[in-house]
N, C-alpha and C positions, 0 to 999 in steps of 0.2 A: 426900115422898110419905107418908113414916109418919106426921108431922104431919097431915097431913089428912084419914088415916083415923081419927086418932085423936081431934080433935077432929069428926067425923062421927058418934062414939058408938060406932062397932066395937067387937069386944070381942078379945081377943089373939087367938085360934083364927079366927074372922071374917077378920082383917087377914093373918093368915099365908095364909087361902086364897085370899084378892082377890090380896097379891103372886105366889102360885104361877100363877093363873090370866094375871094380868100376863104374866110371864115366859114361860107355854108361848104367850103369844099371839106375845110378841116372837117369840122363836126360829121359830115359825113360820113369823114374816112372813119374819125373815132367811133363811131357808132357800128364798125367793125368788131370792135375792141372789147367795147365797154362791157358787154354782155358776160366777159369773164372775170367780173370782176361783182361779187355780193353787196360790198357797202360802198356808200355814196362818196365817203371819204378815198375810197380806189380809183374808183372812176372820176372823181374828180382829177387827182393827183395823174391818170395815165394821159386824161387831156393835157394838164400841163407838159408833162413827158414827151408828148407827139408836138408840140409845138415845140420845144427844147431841140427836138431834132432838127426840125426847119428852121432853127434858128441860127443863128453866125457863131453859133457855141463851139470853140475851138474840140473837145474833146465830149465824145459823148456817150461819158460813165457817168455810175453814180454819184458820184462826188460834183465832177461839174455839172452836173444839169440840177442836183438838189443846189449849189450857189447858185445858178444860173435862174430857180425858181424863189428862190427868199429862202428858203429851207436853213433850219438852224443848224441839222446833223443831216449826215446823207443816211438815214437808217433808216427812215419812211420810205425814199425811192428804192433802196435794196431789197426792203420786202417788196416794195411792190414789182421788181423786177424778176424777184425770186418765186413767190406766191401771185397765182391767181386762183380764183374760182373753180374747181373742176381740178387740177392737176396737184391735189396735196391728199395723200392720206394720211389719218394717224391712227396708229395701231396702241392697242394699250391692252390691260389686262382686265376680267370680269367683275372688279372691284366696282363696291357700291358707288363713288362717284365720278368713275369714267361711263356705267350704264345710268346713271341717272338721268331724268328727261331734260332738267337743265342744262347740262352738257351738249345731250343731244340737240336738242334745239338752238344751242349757241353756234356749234358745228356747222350743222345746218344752214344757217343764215350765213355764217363764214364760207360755205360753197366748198368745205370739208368733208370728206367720206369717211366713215368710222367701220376701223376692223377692230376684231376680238381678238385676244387668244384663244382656243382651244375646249372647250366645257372641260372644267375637272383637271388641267392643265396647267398652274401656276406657274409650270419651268416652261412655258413655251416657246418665249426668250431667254433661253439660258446665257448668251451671250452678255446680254445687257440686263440681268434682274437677278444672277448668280452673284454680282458683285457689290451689288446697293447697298445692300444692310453692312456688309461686311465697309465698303467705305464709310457711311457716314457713321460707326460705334468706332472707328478707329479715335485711340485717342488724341491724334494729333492732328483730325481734320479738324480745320477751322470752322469756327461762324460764319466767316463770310470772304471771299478773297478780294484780295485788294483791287487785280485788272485779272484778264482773261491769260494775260502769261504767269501770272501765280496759278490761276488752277491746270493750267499746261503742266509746268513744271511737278505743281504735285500729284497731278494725276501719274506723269512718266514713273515717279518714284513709286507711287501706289501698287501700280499694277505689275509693274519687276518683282516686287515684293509678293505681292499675289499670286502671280504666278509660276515664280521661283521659290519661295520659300515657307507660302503660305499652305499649311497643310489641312484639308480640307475630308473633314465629315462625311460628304458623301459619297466621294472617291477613297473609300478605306483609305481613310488622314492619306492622301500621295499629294504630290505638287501637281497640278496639268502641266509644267513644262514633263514633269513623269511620265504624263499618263498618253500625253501628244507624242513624243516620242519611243513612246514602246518598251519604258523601261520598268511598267509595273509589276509584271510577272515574277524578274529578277529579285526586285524589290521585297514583294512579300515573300516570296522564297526565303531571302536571307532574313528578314523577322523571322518565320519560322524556324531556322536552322538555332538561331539567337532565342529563341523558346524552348523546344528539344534542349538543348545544351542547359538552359533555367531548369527543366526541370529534369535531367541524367539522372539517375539512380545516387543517392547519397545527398538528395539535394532536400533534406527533409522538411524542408521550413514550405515547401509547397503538395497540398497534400490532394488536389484535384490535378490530374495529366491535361495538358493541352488541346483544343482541338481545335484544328484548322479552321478558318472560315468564322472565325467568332469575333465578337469585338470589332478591334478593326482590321481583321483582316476578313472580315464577311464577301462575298462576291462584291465586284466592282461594278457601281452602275454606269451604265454605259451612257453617256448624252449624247 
């Protein structure tokens, strides 16, 4: 930039007042901005950010504009490009320290909105809180994964398994691939034909008769 004022014919006092007027313009514009942004370390970083743009920066992602700022990892600018103030919520469950004041308060000042699940609700993400316990008592998850394509990789393996082959307690022991495509009914059908038959007449080693609905063939609950 000084270059170019300089070979424009400026003269020193000229060019120091073009950069001041520069800069009160930047600051201006950022003071659009800043407001969504909670901590000082944000707004500092989105000022950098907006001059990163008006800069001669060949490309302007996160990568180049974190080298273009001294930045060691580009993973400060991609929160900050991702997360501001006002546009993040986190939802979580009524467990003592997600409602904790702590929390809240931390939220708070991070310019976070807090949702609940449900009073009385524990399955309210069944999606994502049906699988937890059951991943981390597998004995094969690890302590720790080495990069994010290890836990890629075992996550795809996890969940094939989960949902294909893992038989599951609440859905009378069925697979949800079972229970999502509509093959439940057939299912406990044939356990019961496969119990009838256990206990036929001459089968003396069983001495209470069957009944439907017991164990695990109790009603299916439905999610």
């Amino acid at each position: 930039m000084l270059w170019i004022l300089r070979i424009s014919g400026c003269s020193a006092s000229e060019m120091e007042n073009r950069l001041a007027g520069w800069k009160r313009e930047l600051l201006r514009a950022h003071s659009l901005i800043a407001g969504l942004f909670a901590r000082s370390e944000a707004r500092g970083r989105s000022l950098a950010y907006l001059q990163g743009l008006l800069s001669g920066c060949e490309r302007k992602n996160g990568w180049q504009m974190a080298e273009w700022m001294g930045e060691a990892s580009p993973y400060a600018m991609q929160h900050l490009l991702g997360i501001g103030a006002g546009n993040l919520t986190l939802h979580a469950d009524r467990g003592t320290s997600m409602t904790s004041k702590p929390v809240a308060l931390l939220l708070a000042d991070l310019g976070v909105t807090r949702t609940h699940s449900r009073p009385h609700l524990s399955d309210d993400n069944p999606y994502s809180e049906g699988p937890f316990k059951t991943l981390k008592y597998r004995p094969e998850f690890p302590r720790c994964f080495g990069s994010i394509e290890d836990a890629r990789a075992f996550c795809q393996q996890f969940f094939a398994w989960y949902n294909r082959e893992h038989r599951h307690s609440g859905i009378a022991l069925l697979t949800p691939e079972t229970l999502h495509y509509g093959l439940a009914e057939d299912v406990i059908q044939k356990r019961q034909q496969i119990l009838n038959s256990a206990y036929a007449p001459g089968q003396s080693h069983f001495k209470i008769a069957p009944e439907a609905g017991r164990g695990s063939h109790r009603p299916i609950r439905r999610v």
